[in-house]
Residue, then its C-alpha position, 0 to 999 in steps of 0.5 A: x626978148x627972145x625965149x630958149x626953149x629946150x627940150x626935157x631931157x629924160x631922167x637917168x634911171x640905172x637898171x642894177x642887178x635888183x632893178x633889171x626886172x623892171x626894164x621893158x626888154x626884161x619881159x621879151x627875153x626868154x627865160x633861159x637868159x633871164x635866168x642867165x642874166x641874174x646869175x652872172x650879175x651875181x659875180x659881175x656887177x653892172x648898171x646900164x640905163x634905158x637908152x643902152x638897152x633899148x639902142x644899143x644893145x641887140 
């Protein structure tokens, strides 16, 4: 009997207007655009995840 292992995927966690604060790149941003960041999300709704945030945005 042959076994298919696959690998865990990594649970989708959102990062929103209140949860952005607790993404790992949040704390190597200046303040100035952490500040920046909270304001236009105010307007202008988003939601990313973990891997657009760490790959793909600079």
């Amino acid at each position: 009997m042959n076994a298919i292992v696959t690998a865990a995927a990594p649970k989708f966690k959102p990062y929103t207007r209140q949860t952005i604060a607790q993404s790992r790149p949040w704390a190597w941003m200046a303040l100035d655009l952490q500040e920046a960041v909270q304001v236009v999300s105010h307007v202008l709704p988003f939601r990313s995840n973990e891997y657009v945030m760490d790959n793909l945005i600079d």
